[in-house]
N, C-alpha and C positions, 0 to 999 in steps of 0.2 A: 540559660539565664542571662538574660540581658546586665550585666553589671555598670555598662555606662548611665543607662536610665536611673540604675534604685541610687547609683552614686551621686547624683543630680538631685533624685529626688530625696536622699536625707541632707544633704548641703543645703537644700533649699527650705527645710523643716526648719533645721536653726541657723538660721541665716540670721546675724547681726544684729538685736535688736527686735527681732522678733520669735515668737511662740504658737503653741495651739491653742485652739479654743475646743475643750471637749461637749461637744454636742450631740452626745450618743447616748442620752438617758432613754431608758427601754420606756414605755409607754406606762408601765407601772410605777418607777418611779417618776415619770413626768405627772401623775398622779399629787402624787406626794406635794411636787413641790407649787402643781397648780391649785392643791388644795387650801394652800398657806395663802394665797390672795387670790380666794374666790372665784375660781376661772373655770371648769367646766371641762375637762380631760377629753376631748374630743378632736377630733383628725383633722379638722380644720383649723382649729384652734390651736394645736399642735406647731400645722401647717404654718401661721399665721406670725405664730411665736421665733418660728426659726428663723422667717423669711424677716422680722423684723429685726433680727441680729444681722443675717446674711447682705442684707442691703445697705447695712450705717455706712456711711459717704466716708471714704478713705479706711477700711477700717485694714483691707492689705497692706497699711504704713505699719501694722502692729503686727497681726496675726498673718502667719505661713501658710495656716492649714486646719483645718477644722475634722474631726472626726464625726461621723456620721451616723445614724442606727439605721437596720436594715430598711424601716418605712420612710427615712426622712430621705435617703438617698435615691429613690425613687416616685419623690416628690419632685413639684416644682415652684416656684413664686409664681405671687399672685401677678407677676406683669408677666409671665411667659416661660422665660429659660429653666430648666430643668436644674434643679438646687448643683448638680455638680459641675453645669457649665455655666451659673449664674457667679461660681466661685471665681472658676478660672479664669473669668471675664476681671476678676480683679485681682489676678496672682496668686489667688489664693489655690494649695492644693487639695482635694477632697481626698478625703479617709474613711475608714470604715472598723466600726467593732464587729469583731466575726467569735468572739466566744459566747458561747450559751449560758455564763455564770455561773457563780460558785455554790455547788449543791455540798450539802453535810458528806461529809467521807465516812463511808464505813469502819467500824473499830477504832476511830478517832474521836470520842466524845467532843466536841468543841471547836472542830477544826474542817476544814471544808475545799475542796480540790473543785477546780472548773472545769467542766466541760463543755463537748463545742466540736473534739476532732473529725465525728464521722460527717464525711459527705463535705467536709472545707475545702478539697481537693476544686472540686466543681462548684461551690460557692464563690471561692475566690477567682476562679476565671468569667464567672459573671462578674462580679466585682467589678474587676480590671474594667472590662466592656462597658460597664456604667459610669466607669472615670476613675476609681477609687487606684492612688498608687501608693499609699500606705495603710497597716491596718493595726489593730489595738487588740491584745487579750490580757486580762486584767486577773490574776490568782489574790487570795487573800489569806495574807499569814496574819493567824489572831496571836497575841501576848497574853497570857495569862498560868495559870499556875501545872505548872510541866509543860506547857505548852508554847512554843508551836515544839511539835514533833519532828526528827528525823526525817520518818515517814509522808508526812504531810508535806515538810521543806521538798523533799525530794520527788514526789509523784506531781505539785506543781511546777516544779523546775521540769521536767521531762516533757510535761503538758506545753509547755513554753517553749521549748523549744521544738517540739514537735509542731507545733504550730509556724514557728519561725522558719525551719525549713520549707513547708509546704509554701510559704509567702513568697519566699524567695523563689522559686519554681514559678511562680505566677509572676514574676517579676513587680510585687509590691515588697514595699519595706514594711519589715515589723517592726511596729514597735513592742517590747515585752514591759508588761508591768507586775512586777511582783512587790505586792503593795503591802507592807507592815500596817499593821490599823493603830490608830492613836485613842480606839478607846480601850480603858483600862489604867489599872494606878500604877504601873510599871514605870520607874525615873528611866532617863535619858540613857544613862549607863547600860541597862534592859535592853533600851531600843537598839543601841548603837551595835550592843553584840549579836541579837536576831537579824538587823538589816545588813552586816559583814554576812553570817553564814547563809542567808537567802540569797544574798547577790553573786556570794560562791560558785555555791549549787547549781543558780540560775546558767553562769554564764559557762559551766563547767561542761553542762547537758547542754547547753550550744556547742559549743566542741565537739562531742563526741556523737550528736547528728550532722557534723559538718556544715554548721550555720557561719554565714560568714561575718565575722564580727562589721566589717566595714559597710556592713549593708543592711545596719538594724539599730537600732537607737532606743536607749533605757529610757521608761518611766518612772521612774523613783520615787519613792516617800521619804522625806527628810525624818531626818533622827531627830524626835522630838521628845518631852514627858509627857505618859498615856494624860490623858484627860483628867483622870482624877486623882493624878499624883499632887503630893502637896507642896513638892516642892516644883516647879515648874522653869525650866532651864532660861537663860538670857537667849536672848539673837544671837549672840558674840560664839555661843557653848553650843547651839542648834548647828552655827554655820561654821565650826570648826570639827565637829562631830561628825557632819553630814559631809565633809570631804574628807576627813581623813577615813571615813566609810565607803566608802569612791573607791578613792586612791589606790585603799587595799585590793578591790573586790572588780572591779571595772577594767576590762582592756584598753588599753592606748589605742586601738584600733578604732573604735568605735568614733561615727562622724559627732556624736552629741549625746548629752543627758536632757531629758524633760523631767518637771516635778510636778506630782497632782498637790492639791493645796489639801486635801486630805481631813478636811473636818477644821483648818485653822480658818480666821476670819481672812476680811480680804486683808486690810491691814497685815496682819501678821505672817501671810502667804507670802506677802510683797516682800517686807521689809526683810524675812529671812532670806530669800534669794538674793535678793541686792544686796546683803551683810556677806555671803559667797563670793558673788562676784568683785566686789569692792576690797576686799583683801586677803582671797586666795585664788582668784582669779590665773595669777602668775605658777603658779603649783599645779594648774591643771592642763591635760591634755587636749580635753573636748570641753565645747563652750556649756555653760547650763542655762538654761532657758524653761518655760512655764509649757504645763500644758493644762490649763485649769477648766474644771465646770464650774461647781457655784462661785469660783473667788474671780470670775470674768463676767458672769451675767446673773448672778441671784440678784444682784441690784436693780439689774434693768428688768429683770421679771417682774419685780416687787412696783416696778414704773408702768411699765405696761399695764399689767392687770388686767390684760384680755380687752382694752378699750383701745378702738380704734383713735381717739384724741390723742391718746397719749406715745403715740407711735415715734413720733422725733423727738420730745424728752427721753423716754427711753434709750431710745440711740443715742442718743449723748451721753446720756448715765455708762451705757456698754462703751462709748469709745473711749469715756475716760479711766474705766476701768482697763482698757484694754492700754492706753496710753502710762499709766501707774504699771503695769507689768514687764512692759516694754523697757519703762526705764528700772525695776529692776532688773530686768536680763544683761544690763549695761553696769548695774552697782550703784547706780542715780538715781534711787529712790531714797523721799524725807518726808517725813510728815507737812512741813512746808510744801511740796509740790502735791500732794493728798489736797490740802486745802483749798486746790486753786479750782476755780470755776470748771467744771464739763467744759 
């Protein structure tokens, strides 16, 4: 295990100021989201879509690293370089999700464990070879009535870390994401005591596969109210919530926290990170930093639209969203800087 490399390379994940861009939507739900402005779900198209985030002019002032899905990292842009050396060419590091997703768990009505482990052994050593030195498995714990389970907590935690050792072995850094979901009418209070015992669990079964905390970096979901709770928490109650949920539950060891923006707008992605960083900054051990999909590019999707004209609007749309992330990961985001021109 090379530990000088995965050290370097999660230092350089959340390095100062910057975050991920997750870019690892499976092709089904790239579906999805090119369904919303008429685009046509096709491999080039795909292609075309990445390649037009991948190339915005400075955009490694913001983003460290972008994660990958297995087709896109074996793509290349349209001028040539091979998407994971067309990164590197700007600092940026390439990643890769390597779980298979969350299928329903048996005898758990409602509740659903990911799979992914057979055969990652040898996935991940291609990986590597393709560029990828960190990677992404994502569990999902649902909120809702007896739920989440024991069971359910526990057999994705095991999954997660079983995953994270075999990474480490390949000398990529994991990242673990054990994601609470925000739908559902479950208040803040709900959240904040499922995201304590997941993140438990989580780093517990790191342990006891001898993962090593310094060489793997959380994906988190902030402690929010489900979607359809009526009462709906401040910034101030999210970002007080969402660290002292840390605090308890997270090793001092570990180089960084990333947070998916998880169903919040972009707005509201932002401004709870930078309500973190802006005054409990001093209370933490590891910086926090974004790892977002739609709250970094559903805007510039919605710009693009599959039309080659609209290729540098777009990229402006994505750099200022990337530039609003950045300075929350510093605690300097304000609706005042939102406002200011791409």
């Amino acid at each position: 295990m090379d530990k000088k490399l995965m050290a370097e390379t999660a230092a350089a994940m959340v390095a100062s100021g910057k975050g991920l861009l997750a870019a690892d939507e499976s092709s089904a739900t790239v579906a999805k989201r090119f369904s919303g402005v008429h685009v046509e779900n096709t491999e080039p198209n795909r292609r075309a879509y990445r390649d037009m985030l991948f190339t915005t002019p400075d955009i490694g002032n913001y983003i460290s690293g972008v994660i990958l899905f297995d087709e896109t990292i074996r793509q290349a842009s349209l001028a040539g370089p091979a998407f994971p050396k067309l990164l590197e060419s700007q600092g940026i590091l390439p990643g890769i999700k390597v779980d298979g997703g969350a299928k329903d768990m048996p005898a758990h009505p409602g509740e659903q464990v990911t799979e992914g482990l057979d055969g990652l052994r040898a996935r991940l050593d291609e990986y590597f070879k393709l560029g990828a030195r960190f990677a992404k498995w994502r569990a999902v714990i649902n909120i809702g009535a007896d739920i989440p389970s024991a069971g359910c907590i526990e057999a994705n935690a095991h999954a997660l870390a079983r995953y994270s050792a075999l990474c480490q072995e390949a000398n990529i850094v994991p990242i673990v994401e054990p994601e609470v979901l925000i739908d559902g009418d479950h208040t803040i209070e709900r959240c904040f005591e499922v995201t304590e015992a997941t993140l438990r669990a989580t780093f517990q079964a790191c342990y006891t596969q001898r993962v090593s905390a310094e060489h793997m970096i959380l994906k988190a979901s902030m402690v929010v109210s489900g979607k359809g709770c009526s009462v709906q928490a401040s910034e101030a109650q999210v970002a007080e919530m969402t660290v002292t949920a840390l605090r308890r539950s997270v090793p001092a060891a570990l180089p960084g926290v990333v947070f998916l923006s998880g169903g919040q707008s972009d707005e509201k992605s932002a401004a709870h990170l930078s309500a973190m960083n802006s005054t409990h900054r001093a209370q933490l051990p590891w910086p926090l930093t974004y790892s977002y999909s739609r709250a970094l590019h559903q805007a510039a999707l919605k710009a693009w639209s599959g039309k080659q004209e609209n290729w540098k609007s777009a990229q402006a749309v994505f750099a200022h969203r990337a530039r609003m992330c950045s300075l929350a990961a510093q605690g300097k985001y304000s609706p005042a800087e939102e406002k200011k021109a791409a």
